[in-house]
Z-matrix of the N, CA and C atoms (Angstrom, degrees):
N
C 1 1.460
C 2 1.519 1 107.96
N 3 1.417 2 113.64 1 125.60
C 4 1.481 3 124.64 2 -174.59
C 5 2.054 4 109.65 3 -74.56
N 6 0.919 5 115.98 4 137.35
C 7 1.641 6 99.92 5 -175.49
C 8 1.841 7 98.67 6 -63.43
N 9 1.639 8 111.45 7 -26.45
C 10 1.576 9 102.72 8 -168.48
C 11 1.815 10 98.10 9 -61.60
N 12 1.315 11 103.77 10 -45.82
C 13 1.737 12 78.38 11 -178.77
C 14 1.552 13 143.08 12 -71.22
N 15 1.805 14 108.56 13 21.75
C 16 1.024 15 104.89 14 160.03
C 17 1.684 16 123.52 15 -80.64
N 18 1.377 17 100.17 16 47.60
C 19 1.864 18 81.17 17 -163.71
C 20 1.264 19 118.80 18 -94.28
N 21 1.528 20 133.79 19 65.44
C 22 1.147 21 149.69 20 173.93
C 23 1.180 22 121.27 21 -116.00
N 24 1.646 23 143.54 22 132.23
C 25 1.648 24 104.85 23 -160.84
C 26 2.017 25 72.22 24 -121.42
N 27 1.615 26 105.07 25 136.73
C 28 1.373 27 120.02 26 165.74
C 29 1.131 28 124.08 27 -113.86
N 30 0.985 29 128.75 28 177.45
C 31 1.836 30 141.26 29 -171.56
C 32 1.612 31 111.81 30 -140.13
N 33 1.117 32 119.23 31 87.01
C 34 1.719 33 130.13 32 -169.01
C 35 1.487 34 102.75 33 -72.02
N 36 1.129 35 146.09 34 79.97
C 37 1.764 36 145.80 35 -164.80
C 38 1.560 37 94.60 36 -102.05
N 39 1.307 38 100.42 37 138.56
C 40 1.708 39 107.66 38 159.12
C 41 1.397 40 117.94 39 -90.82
N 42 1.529 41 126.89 40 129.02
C 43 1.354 42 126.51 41 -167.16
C 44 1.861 43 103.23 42 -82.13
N 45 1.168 44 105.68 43 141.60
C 46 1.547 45 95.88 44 150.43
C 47 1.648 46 119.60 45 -133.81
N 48 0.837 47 92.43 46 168.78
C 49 1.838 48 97.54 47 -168.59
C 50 1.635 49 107.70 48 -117.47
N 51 1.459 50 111.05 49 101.31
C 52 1.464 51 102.89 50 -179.11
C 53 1.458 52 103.94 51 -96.89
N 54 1.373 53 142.19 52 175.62
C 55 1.072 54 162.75 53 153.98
C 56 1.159 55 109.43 54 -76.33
N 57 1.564 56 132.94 55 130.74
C 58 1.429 57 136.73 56 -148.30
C 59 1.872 58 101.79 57 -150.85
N 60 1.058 59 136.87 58 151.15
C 61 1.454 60 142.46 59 154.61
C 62 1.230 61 108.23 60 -6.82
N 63 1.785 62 124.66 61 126.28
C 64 1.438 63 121.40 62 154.68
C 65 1.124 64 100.31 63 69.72
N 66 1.584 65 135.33 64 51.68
C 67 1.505 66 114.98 65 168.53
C 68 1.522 67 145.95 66 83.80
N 69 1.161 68 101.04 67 -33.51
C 70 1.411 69 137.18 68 154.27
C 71 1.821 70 123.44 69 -36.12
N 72 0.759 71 120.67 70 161.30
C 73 1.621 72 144.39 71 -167.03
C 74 1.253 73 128.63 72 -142.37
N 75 1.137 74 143.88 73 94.02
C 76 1.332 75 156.62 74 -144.29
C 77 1.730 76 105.81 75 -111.55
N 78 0.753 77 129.50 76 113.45
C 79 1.642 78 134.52 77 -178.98
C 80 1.251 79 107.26 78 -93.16
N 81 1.434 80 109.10 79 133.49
C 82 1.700 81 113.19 80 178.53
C 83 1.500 82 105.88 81 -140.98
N 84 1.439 83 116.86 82 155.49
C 85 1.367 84 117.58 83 172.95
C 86 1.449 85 123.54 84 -153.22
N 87 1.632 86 92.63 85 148.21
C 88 1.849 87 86.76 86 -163.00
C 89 1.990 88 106.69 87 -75.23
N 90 1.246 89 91.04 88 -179.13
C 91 1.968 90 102.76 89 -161.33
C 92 1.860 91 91.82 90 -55.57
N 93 1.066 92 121.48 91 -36.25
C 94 1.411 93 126.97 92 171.52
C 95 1.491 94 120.91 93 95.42
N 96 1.229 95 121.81 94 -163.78
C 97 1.711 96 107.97 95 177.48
C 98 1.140 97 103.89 96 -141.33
N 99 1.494 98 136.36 97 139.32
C 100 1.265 99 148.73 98 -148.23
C 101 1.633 100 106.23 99 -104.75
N 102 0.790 101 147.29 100 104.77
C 103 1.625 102 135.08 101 -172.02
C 104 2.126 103 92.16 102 -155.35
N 105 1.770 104 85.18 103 136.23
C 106 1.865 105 98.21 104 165.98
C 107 1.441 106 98.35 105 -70.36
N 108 1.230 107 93.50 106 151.94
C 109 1.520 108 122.05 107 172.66
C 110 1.530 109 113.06 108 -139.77
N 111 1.565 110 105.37 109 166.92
C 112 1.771 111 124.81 110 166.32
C 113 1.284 112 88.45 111 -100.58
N 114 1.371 113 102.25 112 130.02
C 115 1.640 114 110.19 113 168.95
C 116 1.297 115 107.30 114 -120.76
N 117 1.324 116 149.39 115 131.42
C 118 1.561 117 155.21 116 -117.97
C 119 1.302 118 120.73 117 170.06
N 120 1.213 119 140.61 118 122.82
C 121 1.532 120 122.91 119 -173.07
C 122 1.684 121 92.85 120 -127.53
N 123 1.615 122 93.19 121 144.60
C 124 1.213 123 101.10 122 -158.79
C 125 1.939 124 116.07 123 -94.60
N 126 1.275 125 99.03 124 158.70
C 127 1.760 126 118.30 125 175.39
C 128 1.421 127 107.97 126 -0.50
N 129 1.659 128 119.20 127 153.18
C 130 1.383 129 106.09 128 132.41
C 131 1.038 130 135.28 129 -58.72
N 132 0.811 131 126.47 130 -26.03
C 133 1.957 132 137.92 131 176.48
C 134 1.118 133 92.66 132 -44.24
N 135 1.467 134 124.68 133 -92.69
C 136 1.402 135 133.27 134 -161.09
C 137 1.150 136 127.97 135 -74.56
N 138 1.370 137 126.36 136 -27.86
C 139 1.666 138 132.94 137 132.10
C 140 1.869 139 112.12 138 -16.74
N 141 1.421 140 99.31 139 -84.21
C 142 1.721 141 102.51 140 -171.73
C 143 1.558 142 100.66 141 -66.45
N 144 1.606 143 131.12 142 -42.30
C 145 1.232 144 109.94 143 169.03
C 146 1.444 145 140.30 144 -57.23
N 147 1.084 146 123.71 145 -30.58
C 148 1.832 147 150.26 146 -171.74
C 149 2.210 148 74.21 147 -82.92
N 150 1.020 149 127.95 148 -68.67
C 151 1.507 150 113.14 149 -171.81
C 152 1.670 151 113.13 150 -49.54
N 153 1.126 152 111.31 151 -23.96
C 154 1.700 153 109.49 152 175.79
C 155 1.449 154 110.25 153 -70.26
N 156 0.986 155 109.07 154 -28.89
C 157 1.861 156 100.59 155 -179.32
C 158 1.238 157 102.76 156 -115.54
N 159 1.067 158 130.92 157 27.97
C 160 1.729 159 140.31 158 -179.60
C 161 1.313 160 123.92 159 46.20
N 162 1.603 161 111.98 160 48.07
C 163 1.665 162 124.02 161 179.13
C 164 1.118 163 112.79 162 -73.15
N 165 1.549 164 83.94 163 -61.11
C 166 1.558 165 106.46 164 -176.57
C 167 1.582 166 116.05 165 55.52
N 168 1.899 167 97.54 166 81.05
C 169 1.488 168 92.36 167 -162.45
C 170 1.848 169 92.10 168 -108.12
N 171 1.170 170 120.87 169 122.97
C 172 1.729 171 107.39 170 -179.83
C 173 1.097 172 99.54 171 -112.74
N 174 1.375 173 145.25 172 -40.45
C 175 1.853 174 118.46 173 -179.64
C 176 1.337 175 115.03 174 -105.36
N 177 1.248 176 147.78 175 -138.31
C 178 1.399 177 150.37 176 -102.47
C 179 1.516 178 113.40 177 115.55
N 180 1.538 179 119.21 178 92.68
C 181 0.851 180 124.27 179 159.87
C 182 1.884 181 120.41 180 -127.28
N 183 1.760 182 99.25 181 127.01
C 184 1.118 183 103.20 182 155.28
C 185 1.367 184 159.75 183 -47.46
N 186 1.299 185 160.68 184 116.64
C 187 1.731 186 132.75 185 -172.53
C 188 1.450 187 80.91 186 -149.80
N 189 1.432 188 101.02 187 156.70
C 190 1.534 189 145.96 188 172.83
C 191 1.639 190 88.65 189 -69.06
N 192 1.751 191 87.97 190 125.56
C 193 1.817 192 107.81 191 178.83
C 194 1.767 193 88.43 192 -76.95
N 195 1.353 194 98.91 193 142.18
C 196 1.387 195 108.66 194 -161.28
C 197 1.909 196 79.73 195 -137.65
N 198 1.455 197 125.26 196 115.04
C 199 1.199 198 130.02 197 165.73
C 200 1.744 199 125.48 198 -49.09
N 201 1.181 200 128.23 199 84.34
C 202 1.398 201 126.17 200 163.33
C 203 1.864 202 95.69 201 115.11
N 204 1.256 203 128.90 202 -18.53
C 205 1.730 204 129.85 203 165.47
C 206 1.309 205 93.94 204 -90.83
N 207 1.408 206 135.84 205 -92.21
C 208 1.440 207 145.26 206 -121.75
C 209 1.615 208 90.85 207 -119.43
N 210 0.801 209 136.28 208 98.99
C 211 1.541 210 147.96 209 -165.85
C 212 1.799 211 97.57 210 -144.71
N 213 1.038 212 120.08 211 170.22
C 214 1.020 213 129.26 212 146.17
C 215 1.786 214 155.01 213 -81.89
N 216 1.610 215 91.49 214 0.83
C 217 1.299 216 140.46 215 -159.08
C 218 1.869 217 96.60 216 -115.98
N 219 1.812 218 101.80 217 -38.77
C 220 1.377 219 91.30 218 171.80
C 221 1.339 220 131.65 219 -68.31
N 222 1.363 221 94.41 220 -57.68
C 223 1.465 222 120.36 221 -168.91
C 224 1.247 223 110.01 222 -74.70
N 225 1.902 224 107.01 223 119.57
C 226 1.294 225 106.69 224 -173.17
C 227 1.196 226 109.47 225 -133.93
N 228 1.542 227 125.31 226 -159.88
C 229 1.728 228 108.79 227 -169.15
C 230 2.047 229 103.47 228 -89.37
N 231 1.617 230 92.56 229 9.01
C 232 1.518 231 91.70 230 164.40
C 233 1.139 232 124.52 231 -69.30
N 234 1.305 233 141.17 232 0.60
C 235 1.761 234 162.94 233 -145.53
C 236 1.066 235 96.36 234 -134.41
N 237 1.830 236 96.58 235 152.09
C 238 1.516 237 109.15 236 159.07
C 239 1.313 238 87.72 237 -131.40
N 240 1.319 239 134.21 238 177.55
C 241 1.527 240 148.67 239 128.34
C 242 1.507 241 132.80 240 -78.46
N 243 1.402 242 132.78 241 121.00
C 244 1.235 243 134.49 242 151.04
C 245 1.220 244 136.84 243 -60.66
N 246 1.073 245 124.05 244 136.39
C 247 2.010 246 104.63 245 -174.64
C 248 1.594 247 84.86 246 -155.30
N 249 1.600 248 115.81 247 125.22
C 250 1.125 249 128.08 248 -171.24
C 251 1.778 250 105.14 249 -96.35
N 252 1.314 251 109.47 250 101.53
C 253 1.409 252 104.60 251 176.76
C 254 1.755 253 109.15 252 -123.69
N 255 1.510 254 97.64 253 111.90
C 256 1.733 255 126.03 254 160.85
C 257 1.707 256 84.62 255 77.17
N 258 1.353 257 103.77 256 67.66
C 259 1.488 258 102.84 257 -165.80
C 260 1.699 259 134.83 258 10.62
N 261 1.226 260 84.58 259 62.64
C 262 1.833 261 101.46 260 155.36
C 263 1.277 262 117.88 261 -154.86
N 264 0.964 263 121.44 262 111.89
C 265 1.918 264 149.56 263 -178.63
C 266 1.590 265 108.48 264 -35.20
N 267 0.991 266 115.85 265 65.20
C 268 1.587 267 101.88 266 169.91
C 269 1.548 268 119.48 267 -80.18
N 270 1.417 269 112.73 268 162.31
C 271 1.270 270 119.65 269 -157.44
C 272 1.733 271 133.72 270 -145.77
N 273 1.446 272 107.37 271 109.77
C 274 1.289 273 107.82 272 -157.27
C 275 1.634 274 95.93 273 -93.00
N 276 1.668 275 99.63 274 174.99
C 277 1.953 276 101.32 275 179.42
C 278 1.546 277 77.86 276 -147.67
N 279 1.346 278 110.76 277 119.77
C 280 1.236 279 169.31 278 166.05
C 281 1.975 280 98.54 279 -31.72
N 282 0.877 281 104.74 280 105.90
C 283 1.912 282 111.06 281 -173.23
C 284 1.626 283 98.92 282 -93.37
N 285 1.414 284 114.68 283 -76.94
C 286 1.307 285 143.79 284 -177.52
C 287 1.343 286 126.73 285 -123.60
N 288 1.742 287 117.59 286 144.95
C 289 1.548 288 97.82 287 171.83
C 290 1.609 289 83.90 288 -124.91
N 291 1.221 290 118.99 289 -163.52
C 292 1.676 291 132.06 290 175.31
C 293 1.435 292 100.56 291 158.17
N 294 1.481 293 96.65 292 131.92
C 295 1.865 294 128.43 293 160.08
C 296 1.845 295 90.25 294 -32.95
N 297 1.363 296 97.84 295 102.06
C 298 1.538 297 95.87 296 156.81
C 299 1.438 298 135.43 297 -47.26
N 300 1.367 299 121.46 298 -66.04
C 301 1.581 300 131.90 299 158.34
C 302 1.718 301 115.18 300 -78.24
N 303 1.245 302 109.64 301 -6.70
C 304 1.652 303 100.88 302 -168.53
C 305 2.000 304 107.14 303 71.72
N 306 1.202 305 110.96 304 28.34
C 307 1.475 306 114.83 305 -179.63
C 308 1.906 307 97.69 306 -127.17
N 309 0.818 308 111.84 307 7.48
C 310 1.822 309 105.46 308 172.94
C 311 1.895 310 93.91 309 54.86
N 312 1.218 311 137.25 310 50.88
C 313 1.365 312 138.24 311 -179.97
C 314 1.634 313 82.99 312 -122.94
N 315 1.679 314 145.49 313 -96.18
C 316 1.027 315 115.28 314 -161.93
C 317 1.978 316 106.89 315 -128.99
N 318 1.254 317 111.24 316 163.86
C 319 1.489 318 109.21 317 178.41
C 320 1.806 319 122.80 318 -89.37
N 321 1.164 320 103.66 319 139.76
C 322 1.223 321 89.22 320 -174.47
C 323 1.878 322 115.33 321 -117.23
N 324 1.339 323 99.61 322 112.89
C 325 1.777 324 126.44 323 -146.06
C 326 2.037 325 103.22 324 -71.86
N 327 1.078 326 152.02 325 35.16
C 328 1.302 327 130.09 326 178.91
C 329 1.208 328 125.24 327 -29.82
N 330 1.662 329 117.30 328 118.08
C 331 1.765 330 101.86 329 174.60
C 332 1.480 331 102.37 330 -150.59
N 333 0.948 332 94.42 331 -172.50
C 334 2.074 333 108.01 332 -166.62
C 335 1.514 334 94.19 333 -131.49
N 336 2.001 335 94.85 334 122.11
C 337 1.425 336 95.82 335 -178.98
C 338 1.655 337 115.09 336 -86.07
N 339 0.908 338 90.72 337 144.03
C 340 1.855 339 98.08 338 -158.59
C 341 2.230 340 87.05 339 -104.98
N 342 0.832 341 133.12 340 5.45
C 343 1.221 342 136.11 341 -179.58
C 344 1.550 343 127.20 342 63.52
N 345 1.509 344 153.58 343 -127.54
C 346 0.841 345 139.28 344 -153.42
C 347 1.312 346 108.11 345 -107.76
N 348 1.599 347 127.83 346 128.19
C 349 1.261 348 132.48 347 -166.47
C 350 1.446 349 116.70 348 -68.17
């Protein structure tokens, strides 16, 4: 992986879910962590397959293993990602992460784009 193809700039936020008036659900998120990424949406293969067991994984994004933030150990399906395109915030929720090479150099992010934030 070339560092030029991280050229996406994202926002990794952890979601939380408070309990709110009447039943309700209140979404909150921390200040988040800023890191470039490859942003990529993936195959038919794994598109229509990931929909058979209801994953439903559509992009693939890369980020720079970042020691003790961006780990693979961090990032969990408690996250979504931001990615600001032609200024409007679209917004993925976080499936899987995993050590790309197994060398702690960069993480490799699975998520389901959930559309405009």
């Amino acid at each position: 992986m070339d560092a030029g193809k991280l050229n996406r700039r994202v926002l990794i936020r952890k979601q939380t879910d408070i309990p709110a008036m009447g039943a309700a659900i209140t979404q909150t998120f921390d200040a988040g962590i800023p890191a470039w990424a490859n942003v990529e949406p993936v195959g038919n293969a794994i598109f229509y397959g990931t929909k058979q067991v209801g994953e439903s994984t559509t992009h693939r994004i890369i980020v720079r293993y970042q020691p003790g933030t961006v780990t693979d150990m961090v990032i969990t399906g408690d996250h979504v990602i931001d990615q600001v395109i032609g200024g409007v915030t679209v917004r993925y929720r976080v499936k899987r992460a995993s050590d790309l090479h197994d060398d702690r150099t960069y993480v490799l992010i699975e998520v389901e784009l959930l559309g405009n934030a």
